[in-house]
KEMAR-466865 format. One record per residue (C-alpha): residue in one letter; z, y, x. Coordinates in steps of 0.25 Angstrom, whole numbers, padded with zeros to 4 digits, always signed. Each point is the difference from the previous one (the first is absolute). Layout:
BEGIN
aZYX;...
This chain:
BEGIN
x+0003+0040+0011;x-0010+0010+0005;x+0002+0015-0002;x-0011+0010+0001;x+0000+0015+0005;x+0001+0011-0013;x-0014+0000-0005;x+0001+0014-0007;x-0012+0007+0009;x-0009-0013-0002;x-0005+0006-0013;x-0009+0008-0003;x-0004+0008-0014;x-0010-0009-0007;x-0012+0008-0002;x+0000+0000+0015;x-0001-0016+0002;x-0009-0003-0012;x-0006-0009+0008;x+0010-0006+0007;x+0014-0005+0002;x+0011+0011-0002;x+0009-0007+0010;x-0005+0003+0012;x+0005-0014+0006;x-0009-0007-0010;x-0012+0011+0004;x+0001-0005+0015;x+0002-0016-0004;x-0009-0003-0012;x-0015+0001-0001;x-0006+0006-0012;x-0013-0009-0002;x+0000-0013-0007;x-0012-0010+0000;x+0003-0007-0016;x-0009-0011+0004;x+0007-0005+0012;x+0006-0014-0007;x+0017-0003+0000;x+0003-0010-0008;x-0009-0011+0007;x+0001-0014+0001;x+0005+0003+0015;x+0011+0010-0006;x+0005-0013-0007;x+0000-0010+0010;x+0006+0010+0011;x+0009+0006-0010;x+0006-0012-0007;x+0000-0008+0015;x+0008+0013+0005;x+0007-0001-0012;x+0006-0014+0000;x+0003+0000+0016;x+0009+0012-0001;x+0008-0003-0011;x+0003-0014+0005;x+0003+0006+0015;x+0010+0010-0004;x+0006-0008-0011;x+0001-0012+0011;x+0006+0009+0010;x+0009+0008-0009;x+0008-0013+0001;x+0002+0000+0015;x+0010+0007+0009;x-0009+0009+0005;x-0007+0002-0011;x-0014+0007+0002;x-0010+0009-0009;x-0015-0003+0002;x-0007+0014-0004;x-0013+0002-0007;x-0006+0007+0012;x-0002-0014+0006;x-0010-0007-0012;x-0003+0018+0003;x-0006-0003+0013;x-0003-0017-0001;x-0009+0005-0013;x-0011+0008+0007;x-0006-0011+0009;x+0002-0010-0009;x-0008+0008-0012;x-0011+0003+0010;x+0000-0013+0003;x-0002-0004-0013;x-0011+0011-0002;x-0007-0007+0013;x+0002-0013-0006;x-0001-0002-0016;x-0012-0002-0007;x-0005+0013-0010;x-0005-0009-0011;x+0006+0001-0013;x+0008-0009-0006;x+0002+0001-0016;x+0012-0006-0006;x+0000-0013-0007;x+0002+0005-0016;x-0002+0015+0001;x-0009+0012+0002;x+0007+0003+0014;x-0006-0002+0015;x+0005+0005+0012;x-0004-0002+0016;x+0008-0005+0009;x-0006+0012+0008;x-0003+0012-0006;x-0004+0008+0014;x+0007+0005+0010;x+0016+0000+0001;x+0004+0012-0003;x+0014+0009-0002;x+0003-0001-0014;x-0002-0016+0002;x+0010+0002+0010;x+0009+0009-0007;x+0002-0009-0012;x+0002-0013+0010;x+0012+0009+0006;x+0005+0004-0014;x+0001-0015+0000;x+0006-0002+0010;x+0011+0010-0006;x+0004-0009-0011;x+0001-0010+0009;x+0010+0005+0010;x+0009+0009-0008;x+0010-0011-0004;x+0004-0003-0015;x+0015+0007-0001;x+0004-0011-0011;x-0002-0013+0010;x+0014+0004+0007;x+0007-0004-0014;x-0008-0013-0002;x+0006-0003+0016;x+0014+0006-0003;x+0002-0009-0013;x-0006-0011+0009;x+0005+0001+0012;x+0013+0006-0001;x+0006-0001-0014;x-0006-0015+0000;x-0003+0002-0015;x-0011-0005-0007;x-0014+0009-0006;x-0010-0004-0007;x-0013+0003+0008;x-0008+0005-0011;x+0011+0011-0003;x-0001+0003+0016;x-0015+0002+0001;x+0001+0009-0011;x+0009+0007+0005;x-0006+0002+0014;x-0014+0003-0009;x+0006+0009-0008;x+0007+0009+0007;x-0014+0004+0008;x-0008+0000-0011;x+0008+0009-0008;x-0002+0012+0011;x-0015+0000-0004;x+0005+0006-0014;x+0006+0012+0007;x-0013+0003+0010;x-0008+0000-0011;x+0008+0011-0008;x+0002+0010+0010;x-0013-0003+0008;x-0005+0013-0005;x+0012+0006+0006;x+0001-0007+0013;x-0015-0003+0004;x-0010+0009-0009;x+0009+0013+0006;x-0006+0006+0015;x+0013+0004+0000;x+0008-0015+0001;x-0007-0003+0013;x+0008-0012+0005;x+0001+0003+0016;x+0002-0015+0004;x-0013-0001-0006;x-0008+0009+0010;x+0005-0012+0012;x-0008-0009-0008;x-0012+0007+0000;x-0001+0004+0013;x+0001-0015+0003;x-0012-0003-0009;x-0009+0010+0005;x+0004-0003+0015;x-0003-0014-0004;x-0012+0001-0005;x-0006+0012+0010;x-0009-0009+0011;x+0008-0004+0010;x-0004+0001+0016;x+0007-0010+0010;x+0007+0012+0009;x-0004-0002+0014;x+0006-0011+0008;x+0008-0004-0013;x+0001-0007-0013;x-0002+0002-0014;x+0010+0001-0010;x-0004-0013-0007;x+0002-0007+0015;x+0014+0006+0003;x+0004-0004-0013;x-0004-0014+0001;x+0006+0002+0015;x+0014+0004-0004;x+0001-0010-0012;x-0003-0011+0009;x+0010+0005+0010;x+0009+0001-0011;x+0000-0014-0005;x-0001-0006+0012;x+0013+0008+0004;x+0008-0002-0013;x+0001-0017+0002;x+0010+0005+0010;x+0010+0008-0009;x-0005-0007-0013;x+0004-0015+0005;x+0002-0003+0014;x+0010+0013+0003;x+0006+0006-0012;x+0011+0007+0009;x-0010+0008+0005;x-0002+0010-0013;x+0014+0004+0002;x+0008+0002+0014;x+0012+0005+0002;x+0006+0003+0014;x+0013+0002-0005;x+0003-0012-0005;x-0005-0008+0011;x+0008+0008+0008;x+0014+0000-0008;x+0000-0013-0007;x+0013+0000-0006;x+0002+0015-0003;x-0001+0003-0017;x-0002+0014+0004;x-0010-0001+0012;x-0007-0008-0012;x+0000+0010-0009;x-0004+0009+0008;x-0011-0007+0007;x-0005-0009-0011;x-0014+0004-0004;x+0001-0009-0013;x+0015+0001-0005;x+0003+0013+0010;x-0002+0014+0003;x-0012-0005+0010;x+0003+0007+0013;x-0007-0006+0011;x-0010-0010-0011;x-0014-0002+0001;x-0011-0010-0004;x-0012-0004+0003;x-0004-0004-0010;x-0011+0009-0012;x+0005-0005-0011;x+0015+0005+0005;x-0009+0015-0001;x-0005-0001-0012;x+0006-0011-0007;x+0009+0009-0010;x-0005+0014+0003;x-0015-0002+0001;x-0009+0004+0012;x+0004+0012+0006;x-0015+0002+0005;x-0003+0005-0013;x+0014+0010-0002;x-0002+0016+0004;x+0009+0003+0012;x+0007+0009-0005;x+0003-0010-0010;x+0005-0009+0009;x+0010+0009+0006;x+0006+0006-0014;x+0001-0015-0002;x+0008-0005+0013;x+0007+0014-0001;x+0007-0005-0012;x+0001-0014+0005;x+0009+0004+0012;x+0006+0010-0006;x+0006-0012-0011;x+0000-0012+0009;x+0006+0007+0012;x+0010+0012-0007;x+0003-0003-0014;x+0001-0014+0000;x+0009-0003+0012;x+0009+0010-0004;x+0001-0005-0014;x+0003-0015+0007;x+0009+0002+0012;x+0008+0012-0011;x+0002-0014-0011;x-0007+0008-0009;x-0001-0010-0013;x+0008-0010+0008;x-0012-0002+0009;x+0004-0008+0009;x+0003-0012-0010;x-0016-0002+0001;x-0010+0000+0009;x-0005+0013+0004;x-0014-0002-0003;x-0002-0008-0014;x-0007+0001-0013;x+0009-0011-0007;x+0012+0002-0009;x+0015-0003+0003;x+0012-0003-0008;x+0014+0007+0005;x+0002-0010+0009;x-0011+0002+0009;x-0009-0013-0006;x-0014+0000-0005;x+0001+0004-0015;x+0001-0011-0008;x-0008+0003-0012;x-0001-0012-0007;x+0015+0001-0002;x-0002+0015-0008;x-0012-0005-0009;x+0000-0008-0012;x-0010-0010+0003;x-0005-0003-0015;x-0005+0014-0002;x+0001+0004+0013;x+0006+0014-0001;x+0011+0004+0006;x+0015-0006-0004;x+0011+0013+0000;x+0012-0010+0000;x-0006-0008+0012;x-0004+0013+0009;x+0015+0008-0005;x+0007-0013+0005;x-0009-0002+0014;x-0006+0014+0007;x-0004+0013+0001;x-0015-0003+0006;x+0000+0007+0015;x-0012+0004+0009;x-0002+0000+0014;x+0003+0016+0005;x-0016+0000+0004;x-0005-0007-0014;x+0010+0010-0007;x-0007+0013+0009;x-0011-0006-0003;x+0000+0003-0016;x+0006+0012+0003;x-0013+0006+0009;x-0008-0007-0013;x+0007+0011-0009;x-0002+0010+0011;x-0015-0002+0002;x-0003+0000-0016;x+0005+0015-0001;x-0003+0003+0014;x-0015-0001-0003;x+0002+0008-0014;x+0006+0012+0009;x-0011+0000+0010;x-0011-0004-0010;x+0005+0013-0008;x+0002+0010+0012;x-0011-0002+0008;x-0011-0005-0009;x+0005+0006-0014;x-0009+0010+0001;x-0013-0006+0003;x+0004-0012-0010;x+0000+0011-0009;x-0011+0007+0002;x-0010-0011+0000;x+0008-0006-0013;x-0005+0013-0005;x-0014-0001+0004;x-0002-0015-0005;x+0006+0004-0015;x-0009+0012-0001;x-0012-0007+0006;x+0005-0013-0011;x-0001+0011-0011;x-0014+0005+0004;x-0003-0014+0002;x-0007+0002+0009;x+0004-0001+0016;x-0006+0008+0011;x-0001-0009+0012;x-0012-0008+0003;x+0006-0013+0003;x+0002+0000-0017;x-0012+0005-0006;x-0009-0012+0010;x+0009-0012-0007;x-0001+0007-0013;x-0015+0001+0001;x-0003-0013+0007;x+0010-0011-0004;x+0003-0004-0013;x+0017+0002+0000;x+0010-0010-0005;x+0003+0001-0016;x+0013+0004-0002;x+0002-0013-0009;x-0001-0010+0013;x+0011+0007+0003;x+0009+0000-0013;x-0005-0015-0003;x+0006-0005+0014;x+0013+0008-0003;x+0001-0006-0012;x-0001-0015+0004;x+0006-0001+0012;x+0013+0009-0008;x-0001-0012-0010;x+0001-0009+0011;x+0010+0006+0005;x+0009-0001-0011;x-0004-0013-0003;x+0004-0005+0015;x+0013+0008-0002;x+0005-0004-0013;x-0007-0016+0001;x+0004-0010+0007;x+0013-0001-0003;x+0004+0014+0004;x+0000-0004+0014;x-0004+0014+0005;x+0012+0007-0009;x-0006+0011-0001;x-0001+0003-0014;x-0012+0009-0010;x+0007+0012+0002;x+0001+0000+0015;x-0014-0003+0002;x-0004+0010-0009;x+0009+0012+0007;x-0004-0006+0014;x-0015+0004-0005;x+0005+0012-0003;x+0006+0006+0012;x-0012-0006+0007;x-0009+0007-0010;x+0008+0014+0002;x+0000-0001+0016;x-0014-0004+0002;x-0007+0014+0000;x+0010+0008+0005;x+0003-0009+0012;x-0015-0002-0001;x-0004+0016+0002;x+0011+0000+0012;x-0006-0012+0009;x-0015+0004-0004;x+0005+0015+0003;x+0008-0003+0014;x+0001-0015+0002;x+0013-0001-0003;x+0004-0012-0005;x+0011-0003-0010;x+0006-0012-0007;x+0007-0003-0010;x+0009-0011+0005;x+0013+0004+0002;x-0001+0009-0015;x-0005-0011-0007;x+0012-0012+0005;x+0010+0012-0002;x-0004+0003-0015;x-0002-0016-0005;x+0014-0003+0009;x+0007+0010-0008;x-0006-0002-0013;x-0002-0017+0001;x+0010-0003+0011;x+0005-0016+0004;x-0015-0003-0002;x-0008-0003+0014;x-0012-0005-0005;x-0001+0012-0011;x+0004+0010+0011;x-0013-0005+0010;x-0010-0001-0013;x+0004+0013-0002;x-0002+0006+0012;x-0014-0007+0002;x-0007+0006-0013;x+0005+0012+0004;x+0000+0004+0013;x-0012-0011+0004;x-0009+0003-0012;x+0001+0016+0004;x-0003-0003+0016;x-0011-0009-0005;x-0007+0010-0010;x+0000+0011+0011;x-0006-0011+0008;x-0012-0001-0010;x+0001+0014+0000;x-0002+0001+0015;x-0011-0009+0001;x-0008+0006-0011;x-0001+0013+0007;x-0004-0008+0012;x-0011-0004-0007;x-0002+0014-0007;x-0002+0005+0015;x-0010-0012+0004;x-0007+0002-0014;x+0001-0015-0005;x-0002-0003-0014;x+0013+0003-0007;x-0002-0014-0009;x-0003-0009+0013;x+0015+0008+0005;x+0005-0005-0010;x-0005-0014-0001;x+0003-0002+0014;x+0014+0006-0001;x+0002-0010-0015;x-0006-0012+0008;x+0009+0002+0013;x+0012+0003-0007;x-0001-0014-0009;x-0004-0007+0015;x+0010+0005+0008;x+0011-0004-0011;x-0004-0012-0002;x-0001-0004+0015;x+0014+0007+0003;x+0006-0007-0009;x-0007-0013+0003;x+0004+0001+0014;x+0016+0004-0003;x+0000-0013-0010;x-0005-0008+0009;x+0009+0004+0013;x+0013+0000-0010;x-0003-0013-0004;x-0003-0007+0014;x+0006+0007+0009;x+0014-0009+0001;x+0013+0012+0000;x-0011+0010+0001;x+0009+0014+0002;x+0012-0006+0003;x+0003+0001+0014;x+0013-0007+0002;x-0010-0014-0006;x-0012+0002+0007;x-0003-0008+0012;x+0000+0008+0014;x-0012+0008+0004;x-0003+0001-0016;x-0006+0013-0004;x+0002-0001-0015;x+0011+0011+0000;x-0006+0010-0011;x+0008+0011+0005;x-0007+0010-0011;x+0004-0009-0013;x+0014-0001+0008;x+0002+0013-0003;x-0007+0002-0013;x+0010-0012-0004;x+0013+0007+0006;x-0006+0014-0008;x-0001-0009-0013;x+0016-0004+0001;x+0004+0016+0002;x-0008+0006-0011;x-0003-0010-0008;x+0013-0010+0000;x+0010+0009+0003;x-0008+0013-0003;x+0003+0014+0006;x+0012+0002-0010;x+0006-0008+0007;x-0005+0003+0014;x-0002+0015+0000;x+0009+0007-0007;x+0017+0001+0000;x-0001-0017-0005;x-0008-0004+0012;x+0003+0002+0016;x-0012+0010+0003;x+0001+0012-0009;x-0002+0010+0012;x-0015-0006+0001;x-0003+0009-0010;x+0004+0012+0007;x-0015-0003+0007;x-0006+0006-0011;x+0004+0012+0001;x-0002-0002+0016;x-0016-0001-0003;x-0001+0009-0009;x+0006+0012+0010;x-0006-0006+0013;x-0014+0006-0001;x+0006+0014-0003;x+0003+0004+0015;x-0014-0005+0005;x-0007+0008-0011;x+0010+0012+0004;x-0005-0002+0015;x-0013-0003-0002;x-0002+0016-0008;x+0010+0007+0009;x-0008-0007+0012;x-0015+0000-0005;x-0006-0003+0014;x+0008-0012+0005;x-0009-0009-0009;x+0009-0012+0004;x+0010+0004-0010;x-0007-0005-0012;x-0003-0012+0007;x+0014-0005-0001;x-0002-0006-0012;x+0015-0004-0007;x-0005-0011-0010;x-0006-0007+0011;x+0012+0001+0011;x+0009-0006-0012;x-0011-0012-0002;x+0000-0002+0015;x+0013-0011-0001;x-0005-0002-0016;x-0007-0011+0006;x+0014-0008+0006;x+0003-0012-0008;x-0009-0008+0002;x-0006+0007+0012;x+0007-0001+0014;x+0004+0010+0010;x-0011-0006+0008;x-0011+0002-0010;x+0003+0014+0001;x+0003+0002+0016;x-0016-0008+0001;x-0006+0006-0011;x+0005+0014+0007;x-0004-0003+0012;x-0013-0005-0003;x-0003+0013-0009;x+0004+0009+0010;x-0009-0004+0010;x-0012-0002-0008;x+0001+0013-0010;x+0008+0010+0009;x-0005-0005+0016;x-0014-0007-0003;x-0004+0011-0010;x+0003+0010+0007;x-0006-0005+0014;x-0011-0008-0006;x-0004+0004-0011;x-0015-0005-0001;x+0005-0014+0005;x+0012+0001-0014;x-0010+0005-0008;x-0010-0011+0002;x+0010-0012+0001;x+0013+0001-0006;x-0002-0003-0014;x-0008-0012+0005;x+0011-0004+0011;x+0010+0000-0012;x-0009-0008-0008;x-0004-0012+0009;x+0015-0001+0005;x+0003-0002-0016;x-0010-0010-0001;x+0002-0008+0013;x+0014-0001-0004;x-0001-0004-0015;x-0012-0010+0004;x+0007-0008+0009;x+0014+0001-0007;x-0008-0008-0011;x-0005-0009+0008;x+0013-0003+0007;x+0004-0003-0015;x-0009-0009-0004;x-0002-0008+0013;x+0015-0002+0005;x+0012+0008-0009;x-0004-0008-0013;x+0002-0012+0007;x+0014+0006+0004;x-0006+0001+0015;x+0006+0015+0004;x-0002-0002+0014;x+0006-0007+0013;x+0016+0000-0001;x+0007+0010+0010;x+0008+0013+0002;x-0013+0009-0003;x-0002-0006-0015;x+0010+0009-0006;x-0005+0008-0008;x+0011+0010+0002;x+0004+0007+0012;x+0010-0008+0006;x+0011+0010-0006;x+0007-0009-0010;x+0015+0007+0002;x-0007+0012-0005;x+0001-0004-0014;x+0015-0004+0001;x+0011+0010-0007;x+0011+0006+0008;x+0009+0003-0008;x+0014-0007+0001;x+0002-0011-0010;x-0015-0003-0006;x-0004-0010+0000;x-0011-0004+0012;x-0012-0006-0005;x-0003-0011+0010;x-0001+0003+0014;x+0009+0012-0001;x+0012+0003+0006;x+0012+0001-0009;x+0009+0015+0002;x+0014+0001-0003;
């Protein structure tokens, strides 16, 4: 989540900018001339795009699965995509070829490469990387359930629910990328990339270009990750403490940077940085600290007190989990509380076994989810209300004129031929139709039934804009994740399955319209043709669920006791620590719902007190910021962000975030400000060739050693843990240990 300053002086009166951008950001960022007859959608755009496409999808999905799990962005195919298109453009003859059966020719090589190519290979590359939502509840059924679906049903389901946010972008595309006044900040990075990428490069005296230290870190990068990837996976997580205290559950805790609070953790290890969290490279310091502000705040304040006080009877489970528990202090059996023929929940069975108990840190957890949703609704109000409004204003009158002011506009409206509204419609339709088809076929293996999928379009459908005009207005990003599972938990509760579908075409199909969105004023800026957007946006989407979906069938059904730790063979890294938790959130609101967790019937009714908590948090930091108008660090402490900044525990560790910090720190807050030119020229291309390196030989360790069930030479440096195995045990007297634990009376 990024926030921006207020914007309310970057506006000016319309008359005045006629020729230009209102927003003064875009006025600095964005050119205003346009060549029409610079060629996109080329045969290169294809090859590059689908190739970007297809290794993306596959890498992430492959290592979503893994202990360190690691998120390939699309600034690699970003950078990797210029030389190769100019060495295509060097390479590939220019004759026409015509198309066996049809009017249509094309050239391999249409002239030189140019931006918009490259734009629409990133746009590509996009759909290829931002992950399909749905394929945690094909790997939750699969993996951890051990039920049965029928893979029709689950690519549908995966397809769908991506496909139905490219109803929503195209009905309040108008709105969200016609209007000057929805400017979309992140956007302007992009741009500045592009035109730095494709501005002529000089060799800097006595160094390298960028292309070179790019391919010179990625090669340092998979060369280095053979050590922590197979030959020494202790390495990506060490903790002094434990090695130190051997035998001490609380020097454990405390020291543990995978079951602990993490004092005295490290790795070396760059998939430990930026497995959970993404590259901090590409984060604003000021970021980064509202960030680790509220993650030592949590970690190191709220959470020890709340464990070594009993809160919740704490110490019957380990301090750091995102399972479930029973009163006893044993892994929730859920089997024993759901009927397996219908598989709902069985109300004689649960009344007769538990109450369903959190660890005190998954319990918080929660608790800073609730904070954070009206946390960002205070701030978003009191410190950008005002602008939202104003340029809400400005798009509706300029919608009722029809007719807006700003450049950018009139040049695609004059030059490009725009997307009919019916493509859009069309798309909504089928893939609603499919939708209900997947849900209510099959068997009713989904359980969700008409009605649900229809209200979960619904609230997608209400919050799209509004949560729409706030990101393209401040870049603040909200989902709707906690709002949907809490509404289908009340309304359809003992149900999973029709809890997670739920939550997916609600909350997944809104983040992916904005997405659309997003990248169609991307390529309003660049002035590509609206119809080769949206092909290239409808061709990547299709790819990328395909290929995500390919990959998580394939792993699921090859991978022997893939994420199940307690049966895979040592050194394995088939852990899937994010469908761990997505499993463990599908048992409290969807099997036992938040009835029974979250109000007088359950064990956490004081979680909701965070709700109010966020909602009052931003109010004495816009007090400050008005009664102190010239410290201008007060409105950078952002409170939606310090309550995300622990959102991320479970599946995230404690060292993820001490790495993660450190490694920001010193590149955003240090490098930037002593070397600027030096982070300027090569931070997002240091960030990118470690992601690749990584993820390159990650693959290649797969295929030529762990699918044979070689992970690596057998001694103590094999764990994949940190060697701080009583840090997971209870303390309480009378629970009972799990293996390896001692026993308190």
């Amino acid at each position: 989540m990024e926030d921006s300053e207020d914007r309310s002086d970057t506006t000016h009166d319309d008359s005045e900018e006629i020729n230009d951008s209102p927003i003064e950001q875009v006025r600095l960022t964005v050119p205003i001339t346009d060549d029409p007859s610079q060629p996109a959608l080329t045969f290169r755009t294809w090859v590059l795009g689908l190739l970007s496409c297809i290794v993306l999808a596959f890498v992430n999905q492959f290592f979503s699965y893994r202990t360190n799990p690691l998120f390939i962005s699309p600034l690699s195919a970003q950078i990797l995509s210029l030389p190769l298109g100019k060495l295509m453009a060097a390479t590939l003859p220019g004759k026409q070829i015509r198309v066996p059966l049809t009017r249509w020719s094309f050239s391999m090589n249409p002239g030189p490469f140019n931006l918009k190519e490259h734009v629409l290979i990133t746009i590509f590359a996009g759909s290829g990387s931002s992950g399909v939502y749905a394929i945690g509840i094909i790997t939750i059924v699969k993996a951890f359930y051990h039920r049965s679906i029928h893979p029709l049903a689950a690519y549908l389901l995966a397809l769908t629910s991506q496909m139905i946010g490219f109803g929503w972008a195209g009905v309040f595309r108008k709105f969200l990328v016609d209007s000057p006044y929805m400017w979309w900040p992140a956007n302007l990075v992009q741009v500045s990339l592009f035109r730095a990428f494709h501005e002529k490069q000089r060799r800097p005296k006595a160094g390298i270009t960028r292309l070179q230290f790019f391919f010179l870190i990625f090669a340092t990068s998979f060369a280095y990750y053979t050590i922590p990837g197979y030959f020494f996976h202790s390495i990506s997580a060490i903790s002094f403490v434990c090695l130190i205290w051997k035998n001490s559950i609380t020097a454990q805790q405390i020291g543990s940077g995978m079951s602990g609070l993490g004092l005295g953790s490290f790795g070396l290890d760059w998939n430990t940085v930026a497995g959970f969290l993404g590259s901090p490279l590409a984060i604003p310091g000021f970021v980064i600290v509202n960030i680790l502000v509220g993650f030592c705040l949590f970690l190191y304040v709220v959470v020890p007190i709340a464990y070594w006080t009993n809160a919740y009877e704490a110490k019957k489970f380990p301090l750091f989990s995102s399972h479930t528990f029973d009163s006893t202090g044993a892994n929730y059996n859920v089997t024993r509380v759901l009927n397996h023929a219908n598989f709902n929940i069985d109300m004689d069975q649960y009344n007769s076994y538990s109450k369903l108990y959190l660890s005190v840190l998954f319990a918080l957890t929660y608790g800073l989810s609730f904070a954070i949703l009206t946390a960002t609704i205070s701030h978003v109000c009191l410190f950008h209300g005002k602008t939202i409004y104003q340029m809400w204003k400005k798009t509706t009158d300029q919608l009722k004129a029809r007719h807006f002011a700003d450049v950018h506009t009139r040049i695609m409206k004059k030059n490009y031929e725009q997307v009919p509204e019916r493509w859009f419609i069309s798309i909504l339709i089928i893939m609603g139709g499919l939708a209900l088809f997947a849900c209510q076929g099959f068997g009713g293996q989904l359980q969700l039934p008409w009605w649900g999928v229809l209200f979960s379009f619904a609230i997608a459908f209400v919050f799209t804009l509004p949560l729409g005009v706030i990101q393209a207005t401040t870049n603040m990003r909200t989902g709707l994740n906690v709002i949907t599972e809490l509404i289908i938990g009340y309304i359809y509760p003992g149900k999973p399955l029709a809890n997670v579908v739920f939550k997916t075409y609600g909350d997944s199909s809104m983040a992916h319209a904005l997405a659309f969105v997003s990248d169609f004023k991307l390529g309003h800026y660049m002035k590509i043709p609206p119809k080769s957007m949206f092909i290239v946006q409808l061709a990547g989407t299709v790819v990328a669920s395909l290929v995500y979906y390919g990959a998580a069938w394939w792993l699921l059904t090859t991978v022997e006791n893939i994420c199940d730790p307690s049966l895979l063979s040592e050194g394995s890294p088939w852990t899937c620590p994010w469908d761990d938790v997505f499993y463990n959130a599908s048992i409290i609101w969807g099997v036992i719902g938040p009835k029974r967790m979250f109000t007088k019937d359950g064990i956490y009714p004081q979680m909701n007190w965070f709700f109010l908590i966020g909602l009052l948090a931003p109010v004495p930091v816009w007090i400050l910021s008005h009664k102190f108008p010239n410290q201008k660090w007060i409105p950078l402490i952002n409170m939606p962000i310090i309550f995300s900044g622990a959102g991320g525990l479970l599946p995230a560790k404690s060292v993820n975030y001490i790495m993660w910090g450190i490694v920001g720190i010193f590149f955003n807050l240090y490098v930037y400000r002593r070397f600027k030119g030096w982070w300027a020229r090569h931070t997002y291309i240091l960030s990118a060739a470690l992601d690749a390196g990584v993820a390159f030989t990650g693959v290649l360790l797969f295929f030529a050693l762990q699918s044979y069930d070689i992970h690596g030479p057998t001694w103590w440096g094999l764990e994949a843990g940190d060697h701080c195995s009583l840090a997971k045990c209870p303390t309480a007297p009378g629970v009972l240990a799990p293996e390896g634990c001692p026993t308190f009376f």
